[in-house]
N, C-alpha and C positions, 0 to 999 in steps of 0.2 A: 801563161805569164812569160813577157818576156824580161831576160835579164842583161846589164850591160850600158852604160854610157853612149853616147853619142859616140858614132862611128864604131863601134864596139859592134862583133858579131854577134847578131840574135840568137840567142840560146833558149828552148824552153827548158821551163822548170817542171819538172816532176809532178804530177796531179798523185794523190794519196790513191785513185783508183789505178793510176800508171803505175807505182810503188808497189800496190798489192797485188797486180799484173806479173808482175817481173819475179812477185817473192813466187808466186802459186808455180811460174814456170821451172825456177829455181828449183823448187820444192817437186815438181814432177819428176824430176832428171834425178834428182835423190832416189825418189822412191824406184825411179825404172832399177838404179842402182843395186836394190836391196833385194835379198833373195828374195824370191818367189812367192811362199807362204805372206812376207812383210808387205810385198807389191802390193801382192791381189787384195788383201785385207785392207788398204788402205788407197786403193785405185778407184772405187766407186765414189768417194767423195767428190773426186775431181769433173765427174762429168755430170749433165744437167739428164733427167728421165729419159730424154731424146735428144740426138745430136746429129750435126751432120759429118757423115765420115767420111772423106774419100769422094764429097759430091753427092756422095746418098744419104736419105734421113734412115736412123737407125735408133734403135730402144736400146738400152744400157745394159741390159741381159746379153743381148746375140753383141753387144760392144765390148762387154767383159769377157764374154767367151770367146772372140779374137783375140784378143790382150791375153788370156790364159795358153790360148796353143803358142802367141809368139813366143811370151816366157816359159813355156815348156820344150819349145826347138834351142831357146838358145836362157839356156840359164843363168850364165853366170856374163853378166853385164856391170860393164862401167859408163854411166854419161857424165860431162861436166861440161859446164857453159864455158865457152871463153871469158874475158873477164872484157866487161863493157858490149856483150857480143849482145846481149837481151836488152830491145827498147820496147816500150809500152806506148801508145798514145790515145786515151778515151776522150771519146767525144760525146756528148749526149747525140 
């Protein structure tokens, strides 16, 4: 949708699937955040049975177990988004 008056620059507006795009990435950068034990417990919701990683398709087992050796080389992690730095835009 666009928003804006005549002459006025097009702006899209937000689709609720771009909104929940944006909270999920939000919401990853938290959990990278959180110790370890919290990560890992709560990192497999985030990805689908199979994914593509890096260009490779990979199953969520050998995906978790990469994700567990990074947070075990480097523990103790801060991420935060800039602010306005996360856009979303779904399209069917």
């Amino acid at each position: 949708a666009l928003m804006g008056g005549p002459g006025a620059v097009a702006q899209e507006r937000p689709t609720d699937d771009a909104r929940e795009a944006v909270a999920v990435a939000e919401r990853y950068l938290e959990l990278w955040s959180s110790p370890n034990d919290v990560m890992m417990e709560a990192t497999p919701e985030l990805y689908a049975p199979a994914v593509r990683y890096y260009g490779r398709r990979i199953g969520r087992p050998a995906l978790l177990a990469q994700k567990r050796r990074f947070a075990d080389r480097w523990p103790v992690r801060s991420y935060r988004h800039r602010p306005d730095s996360i856009r979303a835009a779904c399209e069917e």
